[in-house]
C-alpha positions in Angstrom: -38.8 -27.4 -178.1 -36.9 -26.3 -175.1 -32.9 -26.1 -175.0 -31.0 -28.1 -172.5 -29.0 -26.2 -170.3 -25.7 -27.7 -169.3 -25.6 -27.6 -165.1 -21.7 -26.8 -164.4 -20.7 -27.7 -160.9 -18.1 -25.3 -159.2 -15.5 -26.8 -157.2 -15.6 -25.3 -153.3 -12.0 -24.9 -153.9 -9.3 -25.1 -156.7 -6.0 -26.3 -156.3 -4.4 -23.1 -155.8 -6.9 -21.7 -153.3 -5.8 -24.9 -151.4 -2.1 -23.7 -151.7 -2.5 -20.4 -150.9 -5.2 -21.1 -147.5 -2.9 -23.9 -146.0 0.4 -21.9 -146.6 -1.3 -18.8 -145.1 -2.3 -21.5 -141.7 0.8 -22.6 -141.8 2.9 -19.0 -141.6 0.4 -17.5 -139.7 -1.1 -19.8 -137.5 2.0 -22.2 -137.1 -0.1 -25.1 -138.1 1.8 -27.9 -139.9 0.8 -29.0 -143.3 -1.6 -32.0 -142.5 -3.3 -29.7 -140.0 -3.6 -26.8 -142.0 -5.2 -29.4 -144.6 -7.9 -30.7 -142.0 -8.8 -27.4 -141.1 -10.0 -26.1 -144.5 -11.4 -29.8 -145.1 -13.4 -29.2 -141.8 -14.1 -25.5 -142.8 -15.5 -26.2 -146.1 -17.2 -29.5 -144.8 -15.1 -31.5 -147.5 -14.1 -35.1 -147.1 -10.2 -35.3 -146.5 -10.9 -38.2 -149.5 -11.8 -35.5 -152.0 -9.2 -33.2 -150.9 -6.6 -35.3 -151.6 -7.4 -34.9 -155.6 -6.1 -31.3 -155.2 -2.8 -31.9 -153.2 -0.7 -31.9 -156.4 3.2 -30.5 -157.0 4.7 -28.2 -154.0 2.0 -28.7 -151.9 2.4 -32.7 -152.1 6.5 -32.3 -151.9 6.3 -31.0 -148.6 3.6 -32.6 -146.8 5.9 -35.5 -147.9 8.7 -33.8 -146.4 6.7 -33.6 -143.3 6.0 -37.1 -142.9 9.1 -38.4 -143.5 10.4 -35.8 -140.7 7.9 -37.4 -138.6 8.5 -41.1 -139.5 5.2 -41.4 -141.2 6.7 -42.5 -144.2 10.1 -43.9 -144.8 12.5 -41.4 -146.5 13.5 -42.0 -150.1 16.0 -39.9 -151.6 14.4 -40.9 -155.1 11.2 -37.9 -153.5 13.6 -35.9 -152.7 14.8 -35.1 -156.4 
């Protein structure tokens, strides 16, 4: 009899590989946050969909931040806290 092998998938990209690539873009390359997002999305051939699962804590707070600068979103002072 022959063992099963589990098959473990590894992601392209963890959340804080996300964190540190679109802050590095955004310093260096003066992209804003969405656009530094859609660039590794298009880098890494990953649906913007999927990438959203990894946009969690500092990294959500101020791509919020940047849409409600840019009227995207209405501002809630409740987000800001």
């Amino acid at each position: 009899m022959s063992k099963k092998q589990a098959v473990v998938i590894k992601p392209s990209i963890t959340k804080e590989e996300l964190r540190i690539q679109v802050e590095k873009l955004v310093s260096q390359d003066a992209m804003t946050y969405t656009e530094a997002i859609i660039e590794i999305c298009e880098r890494k051939q990953i649906d913007p969909a999927d990438m959203a699962k990894l946009v969690k804590g500092p990294l959500k707070l101020k791509l919020e931040v940047e849409a409600m600068d840019r009227n995207i979103i209405k501002r809630t002072t409740s987000s800001l806290f």
